[in-house]
C-alpha positions as CSV (number, residue, x, y, z in Angstrom):
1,X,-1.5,-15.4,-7.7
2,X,-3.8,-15.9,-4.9
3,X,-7.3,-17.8,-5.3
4,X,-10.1,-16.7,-3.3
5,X,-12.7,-19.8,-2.3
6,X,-14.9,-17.8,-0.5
7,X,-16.4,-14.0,-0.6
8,X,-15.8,-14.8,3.4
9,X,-11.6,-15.5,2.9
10,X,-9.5,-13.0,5.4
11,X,-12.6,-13.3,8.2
12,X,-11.5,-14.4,11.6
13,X,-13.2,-18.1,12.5
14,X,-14.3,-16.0,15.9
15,X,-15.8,-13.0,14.0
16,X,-17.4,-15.9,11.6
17,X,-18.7,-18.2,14.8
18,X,-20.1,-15.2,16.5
19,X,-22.1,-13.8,12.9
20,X,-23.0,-17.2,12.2
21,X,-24.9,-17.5,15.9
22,X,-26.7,-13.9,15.5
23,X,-28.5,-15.4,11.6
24,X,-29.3,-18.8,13.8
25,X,-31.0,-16.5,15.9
26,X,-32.8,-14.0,13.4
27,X,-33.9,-17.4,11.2
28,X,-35.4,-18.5,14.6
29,X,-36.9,-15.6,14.9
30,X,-38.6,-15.5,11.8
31,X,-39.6,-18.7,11.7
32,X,-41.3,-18.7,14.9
33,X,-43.3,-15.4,13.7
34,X,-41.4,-13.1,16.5
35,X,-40.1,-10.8,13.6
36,X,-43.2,-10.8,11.0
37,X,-44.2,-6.8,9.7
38,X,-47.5,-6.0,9.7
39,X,-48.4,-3.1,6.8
40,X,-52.1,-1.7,6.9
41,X,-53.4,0.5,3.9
42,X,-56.8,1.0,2.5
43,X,-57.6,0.4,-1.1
44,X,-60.7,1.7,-3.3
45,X,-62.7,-1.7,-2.5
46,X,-61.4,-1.6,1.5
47,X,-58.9,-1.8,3.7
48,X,-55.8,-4.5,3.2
49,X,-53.3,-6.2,5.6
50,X,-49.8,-7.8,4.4
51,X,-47.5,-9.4,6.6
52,X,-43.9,-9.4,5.2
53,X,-40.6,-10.6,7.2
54,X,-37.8,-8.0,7.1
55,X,-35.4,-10.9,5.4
56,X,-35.9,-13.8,3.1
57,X,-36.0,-16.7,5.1
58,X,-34.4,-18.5,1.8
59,X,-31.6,-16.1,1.8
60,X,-30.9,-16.1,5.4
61,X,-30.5,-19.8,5.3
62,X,-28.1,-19.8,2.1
63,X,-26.0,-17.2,3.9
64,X,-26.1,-19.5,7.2
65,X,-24.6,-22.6,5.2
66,X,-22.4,-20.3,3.6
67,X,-20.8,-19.3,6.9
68,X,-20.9,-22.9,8.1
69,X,-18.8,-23.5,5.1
70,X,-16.4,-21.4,5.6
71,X,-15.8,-22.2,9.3
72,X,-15.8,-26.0,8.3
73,X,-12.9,-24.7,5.9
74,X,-11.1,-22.1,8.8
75,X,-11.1,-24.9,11.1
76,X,-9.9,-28.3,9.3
77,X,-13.7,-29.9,9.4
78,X,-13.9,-33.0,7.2
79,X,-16.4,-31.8,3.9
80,X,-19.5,-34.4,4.4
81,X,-20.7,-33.0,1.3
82,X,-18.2,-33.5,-1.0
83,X,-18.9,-36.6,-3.5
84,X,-15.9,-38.8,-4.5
85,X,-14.1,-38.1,-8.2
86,X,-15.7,-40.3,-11.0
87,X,-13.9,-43.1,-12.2
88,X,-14.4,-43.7,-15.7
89,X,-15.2,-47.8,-16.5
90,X,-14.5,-49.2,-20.4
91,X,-15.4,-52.6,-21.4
92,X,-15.8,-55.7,-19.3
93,X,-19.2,-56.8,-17.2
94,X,-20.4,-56.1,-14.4
């Protein structure tokens, strides 16, 4: 039986590396304010302006990490974010 880690498993580390670059790139870009929408409509009381980014920044950056992840794993990269097992302690002081 064969476990899957990662909705990313069967992805070339290339094809991965070179996604992974082009979501850098469209976080920079919405961050910086180069791919904000601007909507205009009028209401009973006026008219209204919304500005909405195409993609949620939040999303974009969870699929970023998730990539990284991924590559980390494709490649042999040490986890840094892994936490060490707990060892359980009975009786004695400190």
């Amino acid at each position: 039986m064969v476990y899957r880690t990662s909705v990313l498993d069967g992805l070339d580390v290339s094809v991965l590396q070179s996604r992974l670059q082009q979501m850098q790139l469209a976080l920079l870009d919405l961050q910086s304010g180069a791919k904000v929408e601007v909507a205009s409509y009028a209401q009973g009381d006026g008219s209204r302006t919304v500005s909405y980014s195409k993609a949620n920044i939040s999303d974009l950056t969870a699929a970023i990490l998730t990539l990284q992840t991924q590559i980390d794993r494709l490649s042999g990269a040490a986890c840094v974010n892994r936490r060490r097992p707990m060892r359980p302690f009975f009786g004695g002081h400190f």
